[in-house]
C-alpha positions as CSV (number, residue, x, y, z in Angstrom):
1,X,-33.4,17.0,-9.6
2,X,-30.1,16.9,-8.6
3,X,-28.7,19.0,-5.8
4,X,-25.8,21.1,-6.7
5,X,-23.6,23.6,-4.3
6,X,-22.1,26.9,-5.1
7,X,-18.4,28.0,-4.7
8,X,-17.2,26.6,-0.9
9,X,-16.5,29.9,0.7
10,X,-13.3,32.0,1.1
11,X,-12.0,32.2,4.6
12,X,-12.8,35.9,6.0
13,X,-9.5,37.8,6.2
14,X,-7.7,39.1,9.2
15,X,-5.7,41.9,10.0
16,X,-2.7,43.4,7.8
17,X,-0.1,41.0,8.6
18,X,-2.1,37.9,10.3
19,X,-3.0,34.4,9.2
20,X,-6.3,34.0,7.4
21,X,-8.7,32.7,10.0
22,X,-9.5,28.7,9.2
23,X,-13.3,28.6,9.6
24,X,-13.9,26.7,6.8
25,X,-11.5,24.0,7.4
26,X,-13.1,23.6,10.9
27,X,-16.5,22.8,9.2
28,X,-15.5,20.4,6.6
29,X,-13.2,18.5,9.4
30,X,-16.8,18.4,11.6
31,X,-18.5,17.4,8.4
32,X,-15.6,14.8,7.3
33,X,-16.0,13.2,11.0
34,X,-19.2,13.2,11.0
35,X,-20.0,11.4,7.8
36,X,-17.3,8.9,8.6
37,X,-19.0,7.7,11.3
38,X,-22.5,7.7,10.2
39,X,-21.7,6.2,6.9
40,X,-19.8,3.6,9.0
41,X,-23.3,2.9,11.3
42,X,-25.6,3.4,8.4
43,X,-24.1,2.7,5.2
44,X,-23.8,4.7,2.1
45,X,-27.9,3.7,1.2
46,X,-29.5,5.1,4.9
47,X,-27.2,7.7,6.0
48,X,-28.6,11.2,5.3
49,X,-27.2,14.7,5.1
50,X,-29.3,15.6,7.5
51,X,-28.5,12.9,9.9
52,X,-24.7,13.9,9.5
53,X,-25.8,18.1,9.6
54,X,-26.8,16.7,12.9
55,X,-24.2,14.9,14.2
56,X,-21.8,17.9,12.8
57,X,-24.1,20.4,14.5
58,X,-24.8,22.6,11.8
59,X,-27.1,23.1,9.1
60,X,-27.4,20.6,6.1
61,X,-27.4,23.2,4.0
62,X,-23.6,23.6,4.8
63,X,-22.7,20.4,4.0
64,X,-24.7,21.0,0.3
65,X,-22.6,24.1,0.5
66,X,-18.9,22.1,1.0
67,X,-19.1,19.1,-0.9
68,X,-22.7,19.4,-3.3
69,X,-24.2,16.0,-2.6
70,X,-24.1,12.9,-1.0
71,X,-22.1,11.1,-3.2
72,X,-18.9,13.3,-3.3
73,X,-19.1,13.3,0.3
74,X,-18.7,9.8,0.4
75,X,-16.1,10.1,-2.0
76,X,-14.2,12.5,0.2
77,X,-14.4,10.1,3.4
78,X,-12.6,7.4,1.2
79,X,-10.1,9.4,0.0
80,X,-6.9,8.4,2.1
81,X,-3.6,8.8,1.7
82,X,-1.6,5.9,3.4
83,X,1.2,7.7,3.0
84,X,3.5,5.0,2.2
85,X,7.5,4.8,2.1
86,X,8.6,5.7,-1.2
87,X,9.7,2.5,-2.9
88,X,12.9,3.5,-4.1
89,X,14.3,3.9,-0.3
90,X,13.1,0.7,0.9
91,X,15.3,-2.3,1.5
92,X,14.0,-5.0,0.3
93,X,15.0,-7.5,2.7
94,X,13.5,-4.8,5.0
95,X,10.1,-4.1,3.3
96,X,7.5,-6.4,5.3
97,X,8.6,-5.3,9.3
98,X,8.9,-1.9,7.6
99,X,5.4,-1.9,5.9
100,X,4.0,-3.2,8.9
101,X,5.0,-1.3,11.5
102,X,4.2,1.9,9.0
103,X,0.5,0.6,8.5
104,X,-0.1,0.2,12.7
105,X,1.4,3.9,13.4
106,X,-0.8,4.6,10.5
107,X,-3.8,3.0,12.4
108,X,-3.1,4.1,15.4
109,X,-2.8,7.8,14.6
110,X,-5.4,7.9,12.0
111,X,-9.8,7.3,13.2
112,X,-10.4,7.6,9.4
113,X,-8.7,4.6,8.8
114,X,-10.7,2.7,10.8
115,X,-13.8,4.4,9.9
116,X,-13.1,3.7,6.1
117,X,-12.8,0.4,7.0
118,X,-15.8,-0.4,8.8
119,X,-17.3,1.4,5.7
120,X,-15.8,-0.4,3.7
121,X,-16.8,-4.2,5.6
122,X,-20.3,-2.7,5.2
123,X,-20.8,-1.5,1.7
124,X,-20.5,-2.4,-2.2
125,X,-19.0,1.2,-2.9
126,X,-16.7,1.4,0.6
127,X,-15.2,-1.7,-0.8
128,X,-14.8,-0.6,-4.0
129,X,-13.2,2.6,-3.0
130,X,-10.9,1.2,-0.5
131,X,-9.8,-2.0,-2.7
132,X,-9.0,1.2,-4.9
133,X,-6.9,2.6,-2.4
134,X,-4.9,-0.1,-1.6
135,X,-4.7,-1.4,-5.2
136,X,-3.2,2.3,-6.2
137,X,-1.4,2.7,-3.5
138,X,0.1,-0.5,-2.3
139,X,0.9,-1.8,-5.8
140,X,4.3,0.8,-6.8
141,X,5.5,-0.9,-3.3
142,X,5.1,-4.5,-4.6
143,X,6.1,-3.9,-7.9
144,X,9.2,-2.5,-6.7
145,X,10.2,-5.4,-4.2
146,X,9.3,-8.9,-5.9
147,X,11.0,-10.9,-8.1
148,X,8.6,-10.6,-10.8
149,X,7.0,-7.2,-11.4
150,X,4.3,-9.4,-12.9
151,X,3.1,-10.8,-9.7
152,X,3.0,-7.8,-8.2
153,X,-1.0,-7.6,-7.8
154,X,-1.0,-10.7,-6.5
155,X,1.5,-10.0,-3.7
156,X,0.1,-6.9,-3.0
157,X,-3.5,-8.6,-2.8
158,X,-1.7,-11.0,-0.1
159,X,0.0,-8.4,1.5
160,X,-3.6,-6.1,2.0
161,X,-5.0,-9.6,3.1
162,X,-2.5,-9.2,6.3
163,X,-2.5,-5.6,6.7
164,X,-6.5,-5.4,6.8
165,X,-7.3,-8.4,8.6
166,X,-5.2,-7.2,11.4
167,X,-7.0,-3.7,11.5
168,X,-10.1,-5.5,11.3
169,X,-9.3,-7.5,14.4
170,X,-7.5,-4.6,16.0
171,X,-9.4,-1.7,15.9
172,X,-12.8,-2.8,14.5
173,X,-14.1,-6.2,15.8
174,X,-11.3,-5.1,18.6
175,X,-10.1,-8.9,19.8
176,X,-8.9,-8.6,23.4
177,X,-5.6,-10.8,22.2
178,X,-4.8,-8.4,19.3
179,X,-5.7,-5.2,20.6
180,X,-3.2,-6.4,23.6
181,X,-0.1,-6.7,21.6
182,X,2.4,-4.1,21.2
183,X,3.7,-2.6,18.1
184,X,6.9,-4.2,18.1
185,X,5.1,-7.7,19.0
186,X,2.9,-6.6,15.7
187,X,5.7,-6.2,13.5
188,X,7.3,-9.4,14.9
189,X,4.9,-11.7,13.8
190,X,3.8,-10.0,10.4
191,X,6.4,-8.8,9.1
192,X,7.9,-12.2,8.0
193,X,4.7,-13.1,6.8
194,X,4.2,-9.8,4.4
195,X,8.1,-10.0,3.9
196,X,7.5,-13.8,1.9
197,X,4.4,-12.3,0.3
198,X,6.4,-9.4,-1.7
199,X,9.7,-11.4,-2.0
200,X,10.1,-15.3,-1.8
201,X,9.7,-17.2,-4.8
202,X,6.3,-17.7,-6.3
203,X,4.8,-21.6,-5.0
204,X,5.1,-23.6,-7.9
205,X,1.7,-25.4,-8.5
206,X,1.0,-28.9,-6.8
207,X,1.7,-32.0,-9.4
């Protein structure tokens, strides 16, 4: 039988003329961090809602309560918004230092990120959810700067390809070399690289 949750509940109101107190949002944030991490140790298969009630420290029935089951909680943890430039006001000659050093003050800011990730290094649906994410949200950028809007999932497969396998090494696997360069140094070296994946003519097949 399938678990279902009633209505998530209305924050309690305050006094005639103050903000609404934000109770709620404090308990889905404990439940959101929780999960991430455990489905991150654990996997979507062996973490529990009651292994994340615990970590969250507070009842599983609240996380029933919040987000109903299991599997739109996961769905919630995978639900990021890179927040990306709009492509319209991106120079193209621009785009790959730009889209770099967006995606590490992304990283750097942003736990989830690296939580989704490690999810997603570690599960069927992680991966399916964040090759969603980029593939939605990286996409517009690509189409917008190649030559060929028609090689736009390719480039923007290529340019994911850089993007992820330096958060991998950065703040998952956390290689002394990478985690020990700066932004800047970042930018340097994989900007060209990204920059020739969205913009330089396609390679024309060996003969």
């Amino acid at each position: 039988m399938t678990e279902t949750a009633p209505s998530a509940p209305a924050d309690s109101p305050g006094p005639p003329g103050s903000p609404a107190p934000r109770r709620s949002d404090a308990t889905r944030n404990a439940i959101l961090a929780a999960a991430r991490e455990r489905f991150a140790a654990d996997g979507y298969e062996r973490a529990t809602i009651r292994a994340i009630a615990r970590d969250a420290r507070i009842d599983p029935s609240m996380v029933m309560r919040y987000y109903g089951s299991k599997e739109r909680l996961f769905a919630t943890v995978l639900d990021i918004d890179l927040r990306l430039p709009e492509p319209k006001g991106l120079d193209p000659r621009e785009v790959g230092e730009v889209l770099v050093g967006h995606f590490v003050d992304l990283w750097d800011e942003n736990e989830a990120l690296t939580a989704m990730l490690r999810v997603g290094v570690t599960n069927p649906a992680g991966a399916e959810r964040l090759q969603g994410v980029f593939r939605d949200q990286l996409l517009p950028v690509a189409r917008s700067a190649c030559p060929d809007p028609e090689q736009a999932a390719t480039r923007a497969a290529l340019t994911a390809s850089q993007i992820l396998g330096m958060a991998l090494t950065r703040y998952v696997l956390r290689f002394p070399p990478t985690v020990a360069l700066t932004r800047e140094e970042i930018v340097k070296w994989l900007g060209p690289t990204v920059q020739r994946y969205l913009t330089a003519p396609y390679p024309t097949p060996y003969p």
